[in-house]
C-alpha positions as CSV (number, residue, x, y, z in Angstrom):
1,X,63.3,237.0,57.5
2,X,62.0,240.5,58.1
3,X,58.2,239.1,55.9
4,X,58.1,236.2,58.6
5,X,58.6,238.3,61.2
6,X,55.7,240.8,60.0
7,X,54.0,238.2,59.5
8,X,54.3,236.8,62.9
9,X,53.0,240.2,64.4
10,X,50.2,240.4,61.8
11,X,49.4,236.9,62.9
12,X,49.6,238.0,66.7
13,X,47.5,241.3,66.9
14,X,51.3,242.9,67.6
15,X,50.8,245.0,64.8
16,X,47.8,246.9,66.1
17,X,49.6,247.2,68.9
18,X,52.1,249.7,67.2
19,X,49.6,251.5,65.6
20,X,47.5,251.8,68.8
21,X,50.5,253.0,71.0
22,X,51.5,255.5,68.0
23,X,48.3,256.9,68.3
24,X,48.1,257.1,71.9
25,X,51.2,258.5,72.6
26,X,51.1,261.4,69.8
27,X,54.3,260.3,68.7
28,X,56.7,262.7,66.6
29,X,56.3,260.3,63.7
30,X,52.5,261.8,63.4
31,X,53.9,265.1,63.7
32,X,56.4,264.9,61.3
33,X,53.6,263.2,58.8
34,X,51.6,266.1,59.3
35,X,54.0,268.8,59.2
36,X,54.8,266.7,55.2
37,X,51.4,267.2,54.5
38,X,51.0,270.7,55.1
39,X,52.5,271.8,51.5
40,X,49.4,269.8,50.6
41,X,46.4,270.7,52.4
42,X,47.1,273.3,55.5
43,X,43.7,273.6,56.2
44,X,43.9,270.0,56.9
45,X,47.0,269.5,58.6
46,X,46.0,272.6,61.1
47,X,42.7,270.7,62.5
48,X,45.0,267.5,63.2
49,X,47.5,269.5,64.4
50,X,44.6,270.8,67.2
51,X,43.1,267.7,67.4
52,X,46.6,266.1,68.9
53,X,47.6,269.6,71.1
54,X,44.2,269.3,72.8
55,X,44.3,265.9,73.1
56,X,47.9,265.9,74.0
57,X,46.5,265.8,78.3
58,X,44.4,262.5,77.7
59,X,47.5,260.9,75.6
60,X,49.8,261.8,78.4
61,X,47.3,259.7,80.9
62,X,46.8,256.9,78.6
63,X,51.3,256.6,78.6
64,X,50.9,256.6,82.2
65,X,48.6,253.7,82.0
66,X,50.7,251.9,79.3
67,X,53.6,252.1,81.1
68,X,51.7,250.8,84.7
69,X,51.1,247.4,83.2
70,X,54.4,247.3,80.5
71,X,56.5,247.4,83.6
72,X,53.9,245.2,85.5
73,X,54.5,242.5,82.8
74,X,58.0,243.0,83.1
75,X,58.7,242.5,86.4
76,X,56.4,239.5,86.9
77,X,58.3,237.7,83.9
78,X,61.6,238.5,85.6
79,X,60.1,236.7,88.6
80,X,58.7,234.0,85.8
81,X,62.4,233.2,84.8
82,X,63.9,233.6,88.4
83,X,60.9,230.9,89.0
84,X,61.5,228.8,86.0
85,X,65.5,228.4,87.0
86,X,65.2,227.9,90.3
87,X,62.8,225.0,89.7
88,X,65.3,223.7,87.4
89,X,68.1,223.5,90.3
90,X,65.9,222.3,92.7
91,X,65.1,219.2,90.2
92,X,69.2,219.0,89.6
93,X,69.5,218.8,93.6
94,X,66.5,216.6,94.3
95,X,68.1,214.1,91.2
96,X,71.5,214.2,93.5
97,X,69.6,213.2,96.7
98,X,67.7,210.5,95.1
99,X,70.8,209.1,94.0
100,X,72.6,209.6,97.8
101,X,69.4,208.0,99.1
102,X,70.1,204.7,97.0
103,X,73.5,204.5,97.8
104,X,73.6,204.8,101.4
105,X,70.3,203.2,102.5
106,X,68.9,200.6,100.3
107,X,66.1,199.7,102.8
108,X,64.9,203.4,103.0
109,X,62.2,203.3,100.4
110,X,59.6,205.7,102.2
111,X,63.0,208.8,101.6
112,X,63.1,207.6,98.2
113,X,59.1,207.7,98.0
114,X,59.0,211.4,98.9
115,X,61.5,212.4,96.9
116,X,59.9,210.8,93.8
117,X,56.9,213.1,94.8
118,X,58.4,216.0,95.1
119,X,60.7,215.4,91.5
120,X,57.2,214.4,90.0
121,X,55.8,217.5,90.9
122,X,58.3,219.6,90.0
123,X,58.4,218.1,86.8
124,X,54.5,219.4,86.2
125,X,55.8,223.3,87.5
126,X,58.6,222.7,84.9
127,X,56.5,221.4,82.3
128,X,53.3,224.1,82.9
129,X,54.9,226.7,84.6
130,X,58.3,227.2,83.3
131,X,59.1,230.0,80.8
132,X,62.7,230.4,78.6
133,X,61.3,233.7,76.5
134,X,63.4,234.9,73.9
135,X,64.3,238.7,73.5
136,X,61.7,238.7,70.8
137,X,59.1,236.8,72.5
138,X,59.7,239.2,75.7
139,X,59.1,241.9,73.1
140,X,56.1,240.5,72.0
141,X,54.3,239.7,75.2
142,X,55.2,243.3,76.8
143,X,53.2,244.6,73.7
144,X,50.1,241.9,73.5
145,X,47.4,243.9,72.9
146,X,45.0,242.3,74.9
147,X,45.2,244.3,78.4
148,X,47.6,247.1,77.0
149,X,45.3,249.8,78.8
150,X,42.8,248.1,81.6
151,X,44.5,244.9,82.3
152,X,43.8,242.5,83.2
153,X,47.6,241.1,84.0
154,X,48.6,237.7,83.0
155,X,51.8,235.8,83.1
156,X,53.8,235.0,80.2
157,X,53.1,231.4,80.7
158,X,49.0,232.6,79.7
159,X,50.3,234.1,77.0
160,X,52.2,231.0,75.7
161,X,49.7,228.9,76.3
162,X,47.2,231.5,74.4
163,X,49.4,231.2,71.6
164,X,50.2,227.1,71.3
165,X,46.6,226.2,72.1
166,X,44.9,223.7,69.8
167,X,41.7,221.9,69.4
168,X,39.6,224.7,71.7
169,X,36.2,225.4,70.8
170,X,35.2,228.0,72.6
171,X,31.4,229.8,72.4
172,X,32.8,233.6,73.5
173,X,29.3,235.3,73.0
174,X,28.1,232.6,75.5
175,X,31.2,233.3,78.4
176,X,30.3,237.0,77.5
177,X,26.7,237.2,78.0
178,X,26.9,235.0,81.3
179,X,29.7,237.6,82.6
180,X,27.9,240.7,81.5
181,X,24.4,239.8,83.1
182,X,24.9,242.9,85.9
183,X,26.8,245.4,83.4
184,X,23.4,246.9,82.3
185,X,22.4,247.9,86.3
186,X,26.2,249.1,86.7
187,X,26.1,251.1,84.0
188,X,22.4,252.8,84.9
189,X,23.5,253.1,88.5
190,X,26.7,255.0,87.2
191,X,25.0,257.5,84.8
192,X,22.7,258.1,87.4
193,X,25.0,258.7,90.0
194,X,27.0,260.8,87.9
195,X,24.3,263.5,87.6
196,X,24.6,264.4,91.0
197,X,28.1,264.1,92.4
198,X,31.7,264.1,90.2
199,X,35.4,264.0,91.1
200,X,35.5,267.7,91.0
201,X,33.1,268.5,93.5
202,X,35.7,269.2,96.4
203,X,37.8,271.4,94.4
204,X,35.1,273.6,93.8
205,X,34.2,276.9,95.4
206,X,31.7,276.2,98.6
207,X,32.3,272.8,98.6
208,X,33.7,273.4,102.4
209,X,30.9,275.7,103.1
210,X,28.2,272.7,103.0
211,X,27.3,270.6,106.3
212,X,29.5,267.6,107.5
213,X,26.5,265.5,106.8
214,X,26.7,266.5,103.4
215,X,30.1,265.5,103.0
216,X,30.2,262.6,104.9
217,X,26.9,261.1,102.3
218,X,29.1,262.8,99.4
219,X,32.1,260.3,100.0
220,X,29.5,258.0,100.4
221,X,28.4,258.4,96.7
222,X,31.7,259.5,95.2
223,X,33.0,255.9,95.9
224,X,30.2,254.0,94.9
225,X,31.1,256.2,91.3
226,X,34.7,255.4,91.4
227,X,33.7,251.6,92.0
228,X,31.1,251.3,89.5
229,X,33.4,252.9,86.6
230,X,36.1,250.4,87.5
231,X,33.4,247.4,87.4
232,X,32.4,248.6,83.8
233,X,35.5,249.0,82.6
234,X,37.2,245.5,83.9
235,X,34.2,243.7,82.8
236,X,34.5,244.9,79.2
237,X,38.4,244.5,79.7
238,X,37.3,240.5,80.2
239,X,34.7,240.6,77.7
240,X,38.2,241.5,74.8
241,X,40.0,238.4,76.3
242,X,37.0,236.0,75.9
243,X,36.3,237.6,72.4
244,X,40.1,236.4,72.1
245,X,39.9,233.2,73.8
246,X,42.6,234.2,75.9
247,X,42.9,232.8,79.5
248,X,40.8,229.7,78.6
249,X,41.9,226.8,80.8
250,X,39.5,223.7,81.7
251,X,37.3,223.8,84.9
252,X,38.9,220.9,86.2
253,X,42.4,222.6,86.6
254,X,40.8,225.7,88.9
255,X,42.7,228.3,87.1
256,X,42.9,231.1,89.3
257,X,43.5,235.2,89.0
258,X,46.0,235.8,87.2
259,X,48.0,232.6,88.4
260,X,46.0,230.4,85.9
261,X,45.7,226.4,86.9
262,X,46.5,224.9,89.6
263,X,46.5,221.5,89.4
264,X,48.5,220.2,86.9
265,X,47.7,216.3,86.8
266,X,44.5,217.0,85.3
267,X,46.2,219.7,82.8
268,X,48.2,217.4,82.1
269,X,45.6,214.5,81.6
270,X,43.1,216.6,79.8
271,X,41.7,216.0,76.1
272,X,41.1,218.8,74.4
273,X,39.9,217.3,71.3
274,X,36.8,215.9,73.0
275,X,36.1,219.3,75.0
276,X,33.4,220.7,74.6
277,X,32.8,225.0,75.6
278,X,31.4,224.0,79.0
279,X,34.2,222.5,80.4
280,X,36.4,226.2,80.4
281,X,36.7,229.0,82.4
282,X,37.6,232.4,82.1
283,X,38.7,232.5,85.9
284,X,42.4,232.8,85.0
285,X,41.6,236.8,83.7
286,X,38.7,237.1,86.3
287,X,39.8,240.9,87.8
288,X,36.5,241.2,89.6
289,X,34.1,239.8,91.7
290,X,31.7,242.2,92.1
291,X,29.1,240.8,94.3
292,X,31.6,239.4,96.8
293,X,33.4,243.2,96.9
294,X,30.4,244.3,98.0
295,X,29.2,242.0,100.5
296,X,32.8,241.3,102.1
297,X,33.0,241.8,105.8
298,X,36.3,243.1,106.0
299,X,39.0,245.2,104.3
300,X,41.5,241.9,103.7
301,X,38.3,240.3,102.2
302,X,37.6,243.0,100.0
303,X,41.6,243.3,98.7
304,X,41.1,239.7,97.8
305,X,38.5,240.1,95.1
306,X,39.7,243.9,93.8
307,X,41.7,243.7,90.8
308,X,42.5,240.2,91.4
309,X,45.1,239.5,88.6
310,X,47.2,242.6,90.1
311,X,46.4,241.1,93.9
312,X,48.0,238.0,92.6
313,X,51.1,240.2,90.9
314,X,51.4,241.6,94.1
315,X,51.5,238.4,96.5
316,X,53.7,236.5,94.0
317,X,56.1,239.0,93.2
318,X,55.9,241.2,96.8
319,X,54.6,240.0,99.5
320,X,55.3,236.1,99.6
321,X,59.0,237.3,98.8
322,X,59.4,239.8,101.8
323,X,61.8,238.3,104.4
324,X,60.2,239.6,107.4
325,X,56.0,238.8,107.2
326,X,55.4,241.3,110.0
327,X,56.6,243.7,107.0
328,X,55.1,242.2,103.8
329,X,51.9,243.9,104.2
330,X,52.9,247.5,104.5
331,X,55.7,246.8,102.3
332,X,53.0,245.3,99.9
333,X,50.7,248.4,100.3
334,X,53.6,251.0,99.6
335,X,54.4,249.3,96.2
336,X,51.1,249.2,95.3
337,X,50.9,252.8,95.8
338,X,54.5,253.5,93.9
339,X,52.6,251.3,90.9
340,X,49.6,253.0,90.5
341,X,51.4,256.4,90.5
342,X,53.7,259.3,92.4
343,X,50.4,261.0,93.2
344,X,50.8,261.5,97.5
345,X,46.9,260.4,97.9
346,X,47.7,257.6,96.7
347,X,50.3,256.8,99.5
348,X,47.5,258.3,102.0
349,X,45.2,256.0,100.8
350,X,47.1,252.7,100.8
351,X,48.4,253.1,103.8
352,X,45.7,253.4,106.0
353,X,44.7,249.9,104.8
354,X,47.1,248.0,107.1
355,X,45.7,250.2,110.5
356,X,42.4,249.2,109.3
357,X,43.5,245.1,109.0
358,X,45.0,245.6,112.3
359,X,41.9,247.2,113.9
360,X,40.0,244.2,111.9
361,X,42.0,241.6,113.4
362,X,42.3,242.8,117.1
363,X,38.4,243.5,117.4
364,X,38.1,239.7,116.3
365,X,40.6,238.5,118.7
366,X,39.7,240.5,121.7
367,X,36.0,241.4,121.1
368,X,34.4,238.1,119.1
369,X,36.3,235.4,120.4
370,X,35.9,236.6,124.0
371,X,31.9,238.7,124.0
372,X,30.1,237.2,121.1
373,X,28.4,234.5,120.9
374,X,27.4,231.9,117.9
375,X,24.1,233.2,117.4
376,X,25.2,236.9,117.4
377,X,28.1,236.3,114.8
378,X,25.4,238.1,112.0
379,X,25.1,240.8,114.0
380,X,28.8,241.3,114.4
381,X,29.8,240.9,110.7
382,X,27.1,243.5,109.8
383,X,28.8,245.8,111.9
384,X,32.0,245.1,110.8
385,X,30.9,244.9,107.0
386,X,29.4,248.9,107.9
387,X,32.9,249.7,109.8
388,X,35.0,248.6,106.3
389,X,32.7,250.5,103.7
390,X,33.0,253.5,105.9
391,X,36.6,253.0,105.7
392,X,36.4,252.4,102.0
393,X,34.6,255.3,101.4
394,X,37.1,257.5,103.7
395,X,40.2,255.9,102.0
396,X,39.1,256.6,98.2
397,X,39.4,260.1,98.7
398,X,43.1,259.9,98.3
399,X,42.6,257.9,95.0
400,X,40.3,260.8,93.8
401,X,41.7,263.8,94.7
402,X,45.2,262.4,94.1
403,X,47.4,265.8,96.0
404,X,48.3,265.5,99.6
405,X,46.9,269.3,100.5
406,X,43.1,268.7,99.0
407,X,43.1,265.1,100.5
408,X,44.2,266.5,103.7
409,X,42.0,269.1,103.5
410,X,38.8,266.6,103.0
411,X,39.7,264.1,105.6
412,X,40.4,267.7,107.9
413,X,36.5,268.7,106.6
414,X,35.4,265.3,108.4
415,X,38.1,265.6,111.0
416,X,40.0,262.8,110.0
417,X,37.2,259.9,111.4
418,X,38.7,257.3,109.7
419,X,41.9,257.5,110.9
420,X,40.6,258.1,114.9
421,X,37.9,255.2,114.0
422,X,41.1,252.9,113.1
423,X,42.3,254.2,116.4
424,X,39.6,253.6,118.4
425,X,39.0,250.3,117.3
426,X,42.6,249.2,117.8
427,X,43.0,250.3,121.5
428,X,40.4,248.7,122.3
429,X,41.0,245.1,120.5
430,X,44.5,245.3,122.0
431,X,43.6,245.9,125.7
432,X,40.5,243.4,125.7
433,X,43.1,240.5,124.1
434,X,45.6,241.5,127.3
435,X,42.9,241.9,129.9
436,X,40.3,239.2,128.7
437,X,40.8,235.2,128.3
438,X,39.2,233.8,124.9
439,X,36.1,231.7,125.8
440,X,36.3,228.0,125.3
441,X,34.0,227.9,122.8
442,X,35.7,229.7,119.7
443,X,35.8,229.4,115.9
């Protein structure tokens, strides 16, 4: 029992996984080795001894980062379970009206009609979405080292289907080299970048003393840093699960972020023995679409195509499940916050988000749909695309800086324009929708 089970995590990659968390966490195990080998060779045993107390900073961020996604995983596959019965009671109750539909009305074969439907359809969920995970299995997947320290997130169901797939010839190098095409300008714009502006820069002495123009073009440049290093690394986060062949399902299903396919007849239908490395996609652990972040209009666009597998973990498992929708995207943007750390600038930063949606959506209600016309629309989305990388750029000070007193004192430094920007725009989308009629010709 115990050699199949090693043999299961050998099999798996789990193994690695232990080793890789031991060695990231500094755990006392390493410690207690070295103290053992001191009697041996203490000239030894003091440099690793060093090596893990300076290190022992960067090992405490990296169990923050383990831990982000571990209880990521875990919440989503409690959601996956909740899911996976509920479907299963649905199909029992469905069953029961079919049978109550026979009885009473014989003649009523369109009732009968839609409920076949429905129990055919949630037969597919059941069969391609359903999960019943062992204690082992859970164990298993919460440690899959694919996505243990940059994501991306992926259900259980990926990970079961990673696991029993069969007959999939995949060309990796060929998904990899047709993913990585912009990594080399990222990279160069990055290193270059770097040589003039870090994350430090506002905690240094004279920071403060420079012009506002300085510090406004300085937030300008400090994002475009923090972007670019989250493009590199979520790339080559993609580039391990196509190296894998994990997150592989056929074009024709239109996997999707983190949700994986979505249409489930031709899942179901497809022959994988006569596929051929064309006809998959890597969209399922897709986490960035760099190009459309960039171009995007607005901040909703933006959120849409920003860590996309954790956008998905937050729609599924947070907003869509929010009684009152008024609430779901504040609530949404506060749990975000809570999961990517206790750091206050995070909360600073999140938050503003949903006065900048609102200021988004009342300039389009009471400023498009009312002053502009069709062939000014460019016009208007450049503006708008300029108002939500100003905004950008204003909000990732919070992510960088992390403390509530130096992110207030940098938005204070550029007295606070995003937030009176927000402001602005919102009084006056909200008193040209009550004062104004929309024009009859609208979009």
């Amino acid at each position: 029992m115990i050699f199949r089970i090693i043999f299961s995590l050998i099999q798996t990659g789990r193994l690695f996984v232990f080793y890789l968390v031991l060695w990231i966490f500094a755990l006392f195990s390493s410690h207690s080795a070295i103290r053992s080998a001191k009697t041996s060779s203490i000239r030894q045993c003091c440099s690793i001894n060093t090596y893990f107390k300076g290190d022992l900073i960067s090992n405490k961020k990296r169990l923050q980062k383990f831990f982000k996604f571990l209880k990521q995983k875990c919440v989503g596959l409690a959601f996956e379970v909740h899911d996976s019965f509920n479907r299963k009671k649905q199909l029992y109750m469905l069953n029961e009206s079919k049978n109550m539909v026979r009885k009473n009305s014989a003649d009523n074969e369109n009732a009968s009609d839609d409920i076949d439907d429905k129990i055919g359809k949630l037969k597919l969920d059941i069969e391609f979405k359903s999960i019943e995970p062992s204690l082992f299995q859970t164990i298993l997947y919460s440690y899959c080292y694919i996505g243990i320290l940059t994501g991306p997130y992926f259900k259980y169901r990926t990970y079961a289907d990673w696991l029993s797939v069969k007959n999939c010839r995949l060309d990796s190098v060929k998904f990899m080299k047709k993913r990585g095409r912009i990594a080399p300008f990222i990279i160069i714009i990055f290193l270059v970048l770097s040589k003039f502006v870090s994350f430090q820069d506002p905690l240094k002495d004279g920071f403060y003393d420079s012009t506002l123009a300085y510090r406004l073009i300085y937030m300008v440049l400090i994002f475009t840093l923090f972007r670019f290093r989250f493009y590199i690394a979520w790339i080559f986060a993609e580039f391990s699960c196509m190296s894998a062949g994990f997150g592989a399902y056929p074009i024709c299903t239109v996997p999707k972020p983190g949700a994986g396919p979505t249409k489930l007849k031709e899942l179901k239908n497809f022959d994988a023995k006569n596929s051929k490395s064309s006809d998959y996609s890597f969209d399922c652990i897709n986490n960035i679409d760099e190009y459309k972040c960039e171009t995007a209009k607005t901040v909703k666009e933006v959120l849409h195509f920003w860590n996309m597998t954790v956008q998905f973990w937050m729609a599924n498992n947070v907003y869509k499940r929010v009684p009152l929708k008024k609430l779901g995207q504040p609530i949404t943007m506060a749990v975000s916050a809570y999961w990517h750390g206790l750091h206050p600038g995070y909360y600073l930063s999140m938050l503003t988000t949903s006065p900048c949606i609102l200021a988004e959506n009342l300039m389009e209600k009471g400023f498009k749909r009312r002053f502009v016309s069709e062939k000014y629309y460019k016009v208007y989305n450049m503006a708008t695309w300029f108002f939500r990388t100003r905004e950008f750029d204003y909000m990732s000070i919070g992510f960088i800086l992390l403390s509530y007193d130096e992110t207030i004192k940098f938005w204070k430094s550029i007295y606070f324009i995003g937030h009176f920007a927000c402001l602005f725009f919102i009084l006056v989308g909200f008193f040209l929708t009550k004062l104004f009629k929309p024009s009859k010709k609208t979009n």
